[in-house]
N, C-alpha and C positions, 0 to 999 in steps of 0.2 A: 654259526652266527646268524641271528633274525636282524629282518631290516631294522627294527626297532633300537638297535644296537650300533647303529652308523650312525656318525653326527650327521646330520644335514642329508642335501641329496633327495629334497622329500618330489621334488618333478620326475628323477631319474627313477627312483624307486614304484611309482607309478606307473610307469613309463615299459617298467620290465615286468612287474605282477600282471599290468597289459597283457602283456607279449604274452606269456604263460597260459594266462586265464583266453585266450583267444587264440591259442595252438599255432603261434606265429612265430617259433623259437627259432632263432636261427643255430645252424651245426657249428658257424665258426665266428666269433665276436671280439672287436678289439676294444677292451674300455681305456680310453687313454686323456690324458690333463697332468697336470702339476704333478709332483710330488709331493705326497705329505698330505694330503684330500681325503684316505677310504677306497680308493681305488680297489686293491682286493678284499677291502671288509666289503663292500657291494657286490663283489665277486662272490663271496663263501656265500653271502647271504644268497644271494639270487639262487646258486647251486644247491643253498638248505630248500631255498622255495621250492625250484624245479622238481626236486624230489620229496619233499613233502607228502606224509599220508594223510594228511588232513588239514588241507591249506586254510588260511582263514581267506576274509576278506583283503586284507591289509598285511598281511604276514605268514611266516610257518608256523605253526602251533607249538614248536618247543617242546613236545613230550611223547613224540612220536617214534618209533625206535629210530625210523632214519635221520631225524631231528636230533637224536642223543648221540650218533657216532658222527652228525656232520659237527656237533657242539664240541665233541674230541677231537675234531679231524680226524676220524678214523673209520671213515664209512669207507669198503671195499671198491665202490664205484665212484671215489672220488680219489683223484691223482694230480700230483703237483709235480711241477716243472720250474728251474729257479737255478740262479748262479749259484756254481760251488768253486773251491777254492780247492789245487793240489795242495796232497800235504804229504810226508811219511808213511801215514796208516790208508791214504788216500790217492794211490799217484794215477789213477784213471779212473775220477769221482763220476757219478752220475749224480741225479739229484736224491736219488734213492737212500746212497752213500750217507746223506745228513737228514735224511727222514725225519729221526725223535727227535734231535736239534732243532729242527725247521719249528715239526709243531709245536714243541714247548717254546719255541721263541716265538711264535705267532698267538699262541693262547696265551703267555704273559704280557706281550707287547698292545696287543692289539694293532695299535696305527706305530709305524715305523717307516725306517728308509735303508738303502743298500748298506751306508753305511754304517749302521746300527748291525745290518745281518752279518759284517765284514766283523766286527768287534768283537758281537757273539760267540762268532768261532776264533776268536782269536786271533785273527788272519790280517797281517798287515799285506796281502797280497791282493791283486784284485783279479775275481774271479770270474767267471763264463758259464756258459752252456754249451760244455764240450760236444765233441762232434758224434761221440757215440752214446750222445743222451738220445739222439733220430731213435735208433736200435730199441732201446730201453719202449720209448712213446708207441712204434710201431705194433710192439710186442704185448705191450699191457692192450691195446684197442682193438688186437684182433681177437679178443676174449668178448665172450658175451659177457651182461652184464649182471652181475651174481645176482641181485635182489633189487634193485631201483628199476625207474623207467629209463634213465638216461643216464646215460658214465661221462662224464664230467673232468675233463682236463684243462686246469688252470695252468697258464703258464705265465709265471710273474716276470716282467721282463725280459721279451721277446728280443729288443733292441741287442740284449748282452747274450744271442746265442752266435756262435758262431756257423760261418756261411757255409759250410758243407751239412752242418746238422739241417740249418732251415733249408738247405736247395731238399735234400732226403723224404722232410717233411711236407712238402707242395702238395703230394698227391692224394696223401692225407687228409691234409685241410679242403682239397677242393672235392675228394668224394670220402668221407667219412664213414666210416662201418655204422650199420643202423642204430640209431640210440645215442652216437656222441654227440657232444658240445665241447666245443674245445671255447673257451674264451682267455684271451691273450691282454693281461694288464701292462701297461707300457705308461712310461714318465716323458718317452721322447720317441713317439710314431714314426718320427721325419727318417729315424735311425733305422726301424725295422727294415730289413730289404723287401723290396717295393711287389716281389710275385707273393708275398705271405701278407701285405698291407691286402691286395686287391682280394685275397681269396678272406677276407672277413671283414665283415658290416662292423663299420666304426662310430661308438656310443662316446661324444665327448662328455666327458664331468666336469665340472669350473670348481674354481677355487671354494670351497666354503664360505657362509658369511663371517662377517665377524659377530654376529649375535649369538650363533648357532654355539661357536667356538669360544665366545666368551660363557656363555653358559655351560658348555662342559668342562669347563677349567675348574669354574665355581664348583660344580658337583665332582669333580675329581681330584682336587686342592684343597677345598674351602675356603679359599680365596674371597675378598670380598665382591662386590659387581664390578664397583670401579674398577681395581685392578686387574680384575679378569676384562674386562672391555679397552684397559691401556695393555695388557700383555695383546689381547689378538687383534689389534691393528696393529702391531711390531711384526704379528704371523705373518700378514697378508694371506688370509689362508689356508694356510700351513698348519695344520692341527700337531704336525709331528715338531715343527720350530718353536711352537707354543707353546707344549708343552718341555722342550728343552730350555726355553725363557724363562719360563717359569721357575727351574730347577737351575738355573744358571748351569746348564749343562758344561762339563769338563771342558769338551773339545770345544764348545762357543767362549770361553773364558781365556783358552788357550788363543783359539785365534785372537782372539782381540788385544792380546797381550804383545803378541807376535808381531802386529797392524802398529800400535804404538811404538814398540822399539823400535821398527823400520824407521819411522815415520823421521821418530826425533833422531835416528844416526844418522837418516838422511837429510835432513833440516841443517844438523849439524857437521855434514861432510865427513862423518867419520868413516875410514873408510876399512882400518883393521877392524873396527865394532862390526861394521855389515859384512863384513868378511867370516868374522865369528855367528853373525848371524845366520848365515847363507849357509854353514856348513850345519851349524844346527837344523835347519830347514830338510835341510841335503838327505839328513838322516830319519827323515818321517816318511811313511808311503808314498806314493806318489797320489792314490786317488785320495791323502790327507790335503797333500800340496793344492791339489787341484781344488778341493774343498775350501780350502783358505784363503785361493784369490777370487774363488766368489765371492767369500764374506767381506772381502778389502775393495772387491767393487760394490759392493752395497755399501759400505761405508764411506766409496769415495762419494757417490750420488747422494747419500744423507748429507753430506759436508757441507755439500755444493748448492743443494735446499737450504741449509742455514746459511751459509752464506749471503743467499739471495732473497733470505728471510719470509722462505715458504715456507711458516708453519704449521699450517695444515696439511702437507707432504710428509711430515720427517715421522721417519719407523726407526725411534733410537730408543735402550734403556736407559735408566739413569744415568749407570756408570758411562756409557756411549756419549750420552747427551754434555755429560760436564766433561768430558775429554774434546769432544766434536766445537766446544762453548770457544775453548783456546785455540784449536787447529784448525778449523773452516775457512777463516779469511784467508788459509793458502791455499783453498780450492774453488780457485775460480775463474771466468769467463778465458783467461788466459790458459790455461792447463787439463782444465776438468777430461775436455775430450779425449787429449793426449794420455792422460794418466789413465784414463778407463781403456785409450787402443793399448796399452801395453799391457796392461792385467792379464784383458782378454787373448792377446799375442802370444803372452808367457803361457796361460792355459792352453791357449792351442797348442804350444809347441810338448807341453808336456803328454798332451792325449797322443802327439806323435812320437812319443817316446824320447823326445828330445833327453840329453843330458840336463839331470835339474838342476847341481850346481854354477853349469856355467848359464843357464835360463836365469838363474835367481841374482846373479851378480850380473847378468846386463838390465834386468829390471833395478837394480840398484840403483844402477848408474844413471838410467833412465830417471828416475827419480828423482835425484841430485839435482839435475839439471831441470826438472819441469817445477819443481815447488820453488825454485829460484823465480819464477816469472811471474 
């Protein structure tokens, strides 16, 4: 991937062609921000630049042999790292394990998110960086490096490795065999454990504009301006929600489907209906569940903006916006806080593993009672 090929990002991309062009590379780098930004598309790119046989000014040249196998993902001295999921043909996966999957899911996708990678494979499970992906890492870097200057290990969400692999890798990161770069993309920094945060220089990204991202919409839609400039202020940045708005993606269609039925069983006290709900619910993955009280907190906070008729705030679609038109005025100055501490409560207790059915029927109930005020 050339820089040329990341939406936006044009300070950051300077920023590292910098680095490069002034022999200031560092061994271990975390680029971390939102999800849904470019995060590893700035990654591959950088890694195309880094090895590039004939760098431009501004970019890799694109036709260079190491340029054609970073374009495949399939240069020798470049190595990915990335949650996998067990499965039957997989019961101690490494990331190796889903290799051609990965790349063909990243040269079709382009910009994505975990749980786009979870779908891919088919996997209602949510997966790791098991403990004997260290082995796998340590193994590949004590190799020299077949034909580039520098061997290159990306590891896409560090946060989701588990703690005996990252303690393994410490010593790794803090004295690297000559020639590596390890850079480590992360959606949630706070998460990585904190001796693998300190051992690599962290490069924050910000959200995209929304210019940037209304214009790539139009050029990968046809969209007309307008609407590509109302779809990505709904993104907030989020190249990867954007483009699911645009395509009224399944899973956003679902939630919001899901968000209304509550709403009105609970409006209406019904309590075999939310019962029937709850178990429906019951039966999705758990990192689906977790996925769909975020989008019911973002819909509680739109509510609550129309209610108070900020409408220069609200990131709603159509459909959102003529649902939100009748059910707002029960989101407010009385409830709003309370109904976002329970979202987030139920979310937390599910990352704890909590039981999700009896989680989703005391959010119910919760509910009943706050839209009452």
């Amino acid at each position: 991937m050339r820089f040329k090929e990341v939406i936006g990002h044009d300070s950051i991309k300077k920023h590292l062609i910098n680095m490069v062009n002034e022999n200031r590379v560092s061994h271990a780098q975390m680029f971390a921000g939102p999800e849904g930004i470019g995060k590893l598309n700035i990654a591959l790119a950088f890694a195309q630049y880094l090895n590039c046989m004939d760098r431009q000014e501004d970019d890799s040249c694109g036709v260079c042999s190491s340029c054609v196998k970073y374009n495949k993902l399939v240069h020798p001295d470049l190595h990915f790292v990335y949650p996998v999921v067990k499965s039957p043909k997989h019961k101690n996966p490494v990331s190796d394990s889903y290799i051609t999957e990965f790349r063909n899911f990243v040269l079709e996708q382009k910009y994505f998110n975990l749980r786009q990678w979870y779908t891919y494979l088919n996997s209602d499970k949510q997966g790791l960086i098991y403990s004997q992906e260290s082995q796998t890492i340590i193994k590949k870097l004590s190799l020299k490096t077949f034909e580039a200057k520098y061997k290159v290990m990306i590891i896409w969400l560090p946060e989701k490795m588990h703690v005996s692999a990252a303690n393994k890798l410490l010593k790794m990161l803090e004295e690297p065999p000559e020639g590596t770069v390890f850079i480590l993309v992360s959606d949630n920094p706070s998460e990585v454990l904190g001796t693998i945060q300190s051992r690599a220089q962290l490069l924050k990204l910000p959200r995209i504009s929304n210019e940037k991202i209304a214009s790539a919409l139009v050029d990968e839609f046809g969209i007309s301006t307008d609407e590509g400039e109302q779809y990505a202020k709904l993104a907030v940045g989020n190249f990867v929600a954007a483009r699911e708005i645009v395509g009224q993606g399944e899973e956003r269609a679902f939630f919001f489907d899901k968000f209304v039925n509550l709403m009105r069983q609970a409006y209406g006290r019904k309590l075999f209906d939310l019962i029937d709900w709850c178990d429906e619910m019951n039966s999705q993955p758990k990192e689906r569940l977790k996925n769909f009280l975020d989008f019911a907190l973002r819909l509680i906070r739109e509510n609550f903006m129309m209610n108070i008729q900020e409408v220069d705030l609200l990131y709603l679609t159509p459909e959102e916006k003529n649902f939100s038109e009748r059910f707002s005025p029960f989101i407010n100055d009385n409830n709003v806080l309370e109904l976002s501490e329970e979202f987030s409560l139920a979310h937390s207790h599910l990352e704890q593993n909590g039981n999700a059915r009896i989680i989703l029927m005391d959010l119910c109930l919760k509910i009943i009672m706050l839209l009452k005020q």
